[in-house]
C-alpha positions in Angstrom: 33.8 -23.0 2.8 35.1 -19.2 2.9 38.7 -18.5 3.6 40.9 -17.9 6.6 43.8 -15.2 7.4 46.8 -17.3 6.4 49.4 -14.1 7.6 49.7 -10.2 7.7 51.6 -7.3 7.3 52.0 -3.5 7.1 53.4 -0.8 5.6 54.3 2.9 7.2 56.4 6.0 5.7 59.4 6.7 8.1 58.9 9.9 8.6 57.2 10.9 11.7 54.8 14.1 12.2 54.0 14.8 15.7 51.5 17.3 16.7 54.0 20.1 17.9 55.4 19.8 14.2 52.1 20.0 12.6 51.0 23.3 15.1 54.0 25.0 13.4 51.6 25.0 10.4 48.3 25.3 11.7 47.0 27.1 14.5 46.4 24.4 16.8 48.6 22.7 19.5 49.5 18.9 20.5 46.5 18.9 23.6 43.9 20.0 21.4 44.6 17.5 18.9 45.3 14.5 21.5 42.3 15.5 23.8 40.0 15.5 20.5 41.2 13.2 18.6 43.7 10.8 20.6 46.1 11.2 18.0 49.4 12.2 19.0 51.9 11.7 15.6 51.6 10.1 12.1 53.0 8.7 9.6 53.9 10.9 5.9 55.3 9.8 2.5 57.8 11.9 1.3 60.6 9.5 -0.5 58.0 7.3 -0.5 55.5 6.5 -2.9 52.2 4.6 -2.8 53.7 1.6 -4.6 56.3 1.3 -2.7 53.7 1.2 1.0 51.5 -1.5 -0.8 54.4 -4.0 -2.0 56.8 -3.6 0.7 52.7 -4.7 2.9 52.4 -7.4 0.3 55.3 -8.9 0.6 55.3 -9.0 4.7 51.9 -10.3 4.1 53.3 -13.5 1.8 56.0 -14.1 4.2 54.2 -14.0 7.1 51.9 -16.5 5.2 54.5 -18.9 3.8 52.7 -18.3 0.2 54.9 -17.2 -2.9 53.6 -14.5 -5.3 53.6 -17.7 -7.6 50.6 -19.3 -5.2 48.4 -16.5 -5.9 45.0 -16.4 -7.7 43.9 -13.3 -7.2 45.2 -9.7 -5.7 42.5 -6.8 -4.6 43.8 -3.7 -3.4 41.5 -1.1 -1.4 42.7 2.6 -1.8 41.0 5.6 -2.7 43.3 6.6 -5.3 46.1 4.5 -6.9 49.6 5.8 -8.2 47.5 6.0 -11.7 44.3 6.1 -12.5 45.1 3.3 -14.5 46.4 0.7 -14.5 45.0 0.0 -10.9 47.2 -0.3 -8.4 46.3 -3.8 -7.4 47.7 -4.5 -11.2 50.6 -2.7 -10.1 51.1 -4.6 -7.2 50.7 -8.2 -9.1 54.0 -6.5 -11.3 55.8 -5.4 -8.4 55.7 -8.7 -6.4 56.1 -11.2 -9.7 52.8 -12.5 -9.2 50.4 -13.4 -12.6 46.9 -13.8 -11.2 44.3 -11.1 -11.7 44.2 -8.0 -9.7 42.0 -5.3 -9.3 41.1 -2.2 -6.8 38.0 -1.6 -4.8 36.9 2.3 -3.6 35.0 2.3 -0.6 36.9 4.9 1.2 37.9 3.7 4.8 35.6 0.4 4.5 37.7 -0.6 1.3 39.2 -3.3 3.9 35.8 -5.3 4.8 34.6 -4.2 1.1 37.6 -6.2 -0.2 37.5 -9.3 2.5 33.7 -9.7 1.5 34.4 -9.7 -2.3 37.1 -12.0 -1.8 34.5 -14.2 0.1 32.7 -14.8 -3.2 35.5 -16.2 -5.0 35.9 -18.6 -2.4 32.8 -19.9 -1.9 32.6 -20.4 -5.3 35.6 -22.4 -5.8 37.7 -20.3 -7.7 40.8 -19.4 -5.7 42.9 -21.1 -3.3 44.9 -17.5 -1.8 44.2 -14.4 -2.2 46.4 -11.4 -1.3 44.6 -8.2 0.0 46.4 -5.0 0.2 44.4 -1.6 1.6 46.6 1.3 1.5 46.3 5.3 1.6 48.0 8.2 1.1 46.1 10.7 2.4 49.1 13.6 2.5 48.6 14.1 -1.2 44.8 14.7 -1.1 43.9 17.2 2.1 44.1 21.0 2.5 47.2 21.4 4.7 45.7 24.6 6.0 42.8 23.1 7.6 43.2 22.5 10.8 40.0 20.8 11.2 40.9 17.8 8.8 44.8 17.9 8.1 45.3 16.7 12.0 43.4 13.6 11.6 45.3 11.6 8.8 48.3 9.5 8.1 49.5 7.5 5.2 49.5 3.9 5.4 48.2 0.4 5.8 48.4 -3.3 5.8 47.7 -6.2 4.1 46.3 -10.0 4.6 47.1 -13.5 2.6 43.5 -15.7 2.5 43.5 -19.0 2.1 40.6 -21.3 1.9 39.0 -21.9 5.3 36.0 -21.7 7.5 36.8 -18.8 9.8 34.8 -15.8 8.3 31.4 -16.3 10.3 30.0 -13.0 9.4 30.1 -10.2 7.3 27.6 -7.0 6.3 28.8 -4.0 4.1 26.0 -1.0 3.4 26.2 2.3 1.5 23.8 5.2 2.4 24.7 7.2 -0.7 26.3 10.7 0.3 28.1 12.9 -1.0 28.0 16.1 0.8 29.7 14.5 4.5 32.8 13.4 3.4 34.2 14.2 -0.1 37.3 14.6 -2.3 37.1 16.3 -5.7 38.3 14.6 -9.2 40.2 17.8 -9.3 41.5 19.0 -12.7 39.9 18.8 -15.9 42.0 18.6 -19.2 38.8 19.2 -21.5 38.5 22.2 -23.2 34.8 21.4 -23.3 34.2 21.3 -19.7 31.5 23.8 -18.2 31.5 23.3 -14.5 33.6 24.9 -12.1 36.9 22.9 -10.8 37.2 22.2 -7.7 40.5 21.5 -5.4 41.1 17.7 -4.9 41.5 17.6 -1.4 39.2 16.5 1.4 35.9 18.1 2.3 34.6 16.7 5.8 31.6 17.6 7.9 33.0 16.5 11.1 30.1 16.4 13.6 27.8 14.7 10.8 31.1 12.1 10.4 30.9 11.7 13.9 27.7 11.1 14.3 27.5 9.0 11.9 30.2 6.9 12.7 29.3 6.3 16.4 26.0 5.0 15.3 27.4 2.7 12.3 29.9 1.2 14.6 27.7 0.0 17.6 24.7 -1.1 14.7 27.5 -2.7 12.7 29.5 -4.5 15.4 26.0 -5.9 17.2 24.7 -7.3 13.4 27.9 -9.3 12.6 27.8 -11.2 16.1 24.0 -11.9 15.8 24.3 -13.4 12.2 27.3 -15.4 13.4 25.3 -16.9 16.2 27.7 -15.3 19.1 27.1 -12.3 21.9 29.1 -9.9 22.9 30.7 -11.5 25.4 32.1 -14.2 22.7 34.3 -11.7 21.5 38.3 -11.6 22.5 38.9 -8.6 20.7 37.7 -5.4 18.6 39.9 -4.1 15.6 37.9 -0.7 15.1 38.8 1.4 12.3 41.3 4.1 13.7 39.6 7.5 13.3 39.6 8.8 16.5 39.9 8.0 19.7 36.0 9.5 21.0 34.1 7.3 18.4 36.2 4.7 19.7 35.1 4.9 23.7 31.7 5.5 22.8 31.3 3.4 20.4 32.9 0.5 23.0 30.5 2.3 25.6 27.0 1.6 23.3 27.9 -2.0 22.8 28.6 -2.9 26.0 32.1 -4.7 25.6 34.8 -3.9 27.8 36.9 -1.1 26.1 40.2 -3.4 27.1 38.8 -5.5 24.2 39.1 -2.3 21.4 42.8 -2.9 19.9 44.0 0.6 19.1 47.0 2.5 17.5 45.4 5.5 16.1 47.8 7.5 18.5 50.9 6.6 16.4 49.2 6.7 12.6 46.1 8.9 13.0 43.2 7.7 10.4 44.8 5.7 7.6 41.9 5.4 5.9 41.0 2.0 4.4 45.2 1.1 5.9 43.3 1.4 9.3 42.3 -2.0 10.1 44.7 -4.2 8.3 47.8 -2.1 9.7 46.1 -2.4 13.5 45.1 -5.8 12.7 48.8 -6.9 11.8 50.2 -5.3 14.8 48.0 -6.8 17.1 49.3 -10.1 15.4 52.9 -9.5 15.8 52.7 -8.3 19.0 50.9 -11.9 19.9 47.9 -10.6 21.0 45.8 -12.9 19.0 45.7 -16.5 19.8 44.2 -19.6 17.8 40.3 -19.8 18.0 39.7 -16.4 19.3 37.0 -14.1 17.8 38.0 -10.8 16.3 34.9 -8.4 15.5 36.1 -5.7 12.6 34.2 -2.3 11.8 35.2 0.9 9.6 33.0 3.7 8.2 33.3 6.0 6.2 32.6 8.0 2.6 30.0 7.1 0.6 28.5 6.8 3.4 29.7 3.1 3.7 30.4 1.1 6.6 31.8 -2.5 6.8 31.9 -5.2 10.0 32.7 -8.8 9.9 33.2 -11.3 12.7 36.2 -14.1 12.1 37.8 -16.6 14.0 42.2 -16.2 14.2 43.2 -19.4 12.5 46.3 -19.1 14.2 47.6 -20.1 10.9 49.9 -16.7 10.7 53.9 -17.4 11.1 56.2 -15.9 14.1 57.2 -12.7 13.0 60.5 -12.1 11.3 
């Protein structure tokens, strides 16, 4: 007994940035950015605040489920940094939405998602909740150098959330770290002691692209290919890929290595850039609303990224989810 997805939702800021707006502040233009990247606008807080993404998710996520706040036993949320550093944002959250179950946050950067669905997979096989409530949400704006070109085109803010309930539909998961911390980094920033002897740095994010690249490619096709053989399937079993949204050539070559038709490989990084650990839960609710998914098909997941980490997971669509509203 593990859990099933019981209903989804998502959260976006309104305003748009498209890639003409952005080139008004870095030298760059909207080809460059679509032909590298695929991503041609995304989403930006500004009178909205990172509370405000993950409960308006979480609720969408409970309706779409049929489960009051009440119903919950426990809430995870995955982000990379909450509106505090304490309390957590998934406490936050619980406040927010009038739930009273315990709630924590996970930090696995863009594989906070699969990080999250595989920790809540211990709590069910071991009896101790009947739903869970899983919210993954970034705000990436706040914490990257607006005057690189090479990283400020890539991300959005953003995400989506998923109500479990107790089921048999996870058939595989695998999360791994290869501990790095020179690829892909984002400072603590400031430091208020008076005592401190290092050197501050800026908290914004420091990527390595090609290494990312590389890196990704390689843990999405290795990732992808484990969670089918440990469920027993092939690659043919599968109805559809939700693919962490980073960019559009890991995407293609990744569907190219594994073989599986790229048709398959659900994809919305064009509207939202990388969200982070938002990615897959926000493409994964779309592709529910927009009644792509249908009951019994098989739904392979991957993201990657700092730490190094990666995540993948193979699940069957309950078909449990309501109509949208």
């Amino acid at each position: 007994m593990s859990f099933s997805i019981l209903g989804t939702g998502k959260a976006v800021p309104e305003y748009v940035m498209t890639n003409d707006e952005l080139s008004g502040m870095v030298e760059t233009n909207d080809e460059w950015i679509r032909t590298r990247t695929g991503i041609q606008e995304r989403r930006i807080c500004k009178g909205e605040t990172l509370t405000d993404l993950t409960v308006r998710a979480a609720k969408e996520a409970l309706q779409n489920a049929g489960v009051e706040p009440s119903q919950l036993d426990l809430i995870i949320c995955s982000t990379m940094r909450g509106e505090n550093v304490t309390p957590s944002q998934g406490a936050v959250i619980q406040k927010e939405i009038g739930a009273t179950c315990a709630a924590f946050d996970v930090n696995a950067a863009c594989s906070g998602f699969i990080y999250a669905l595989d920790i809540a997979d211990g709590y069910f096989v071991r009896k101790r909740v009947r739903y869970v409530l899983i919210v993954s949400m970034d705000n990436l704006s706040n914490i990257i150098d607006w005057k690189d070109r090479s990283t400020c085109v890539l991300f959005g803010d953003g995400g989506g959330a998923v109500v479990l309930g107790e089921g048999d539909d996870l058939l595989s998961i695998d999360i791994t770290t290869e501990g790095n911390d020179q690829v892909l980094r984002i400072p603590h920033g400031s430091n208020s002691s008076p005592f401190y002897e290092h050197e501050e740095e800026r908290a914004v994010l420091h990527m390595a692209g090609n290494e990312v690249y590389k890196f990704a490619v390689n843990a999405m096709a290795t990732g992808i290919k484990k969670v089918i053989a440990q469920a027993g399937l092939t690659e043919d079993d599968v109805d559809h890929v939700i693919p962490h949204q980073a960019n559009i050539r890991i995407i293609n070559a990744s569907a190219k290595n594994l073989g599986i038709p790229r048709e398959k490989f659900f994809c919305n990084v064009n509207h939202y850039g990388n969200t982070s650990s938002g990615s897959v839960p926000l493409a994964l609710d779309e592709a529910n609303h927009a009644g792509l998914l249908k009951k019994g098909d098989i739904i392979a997941m991957c993201a990657f990224g700092a730490g190094l980490t990666t995540g993948s997971c193979v699940i069957r669509w309950s078909g449990n989810a309501k109509d949208p509203v």
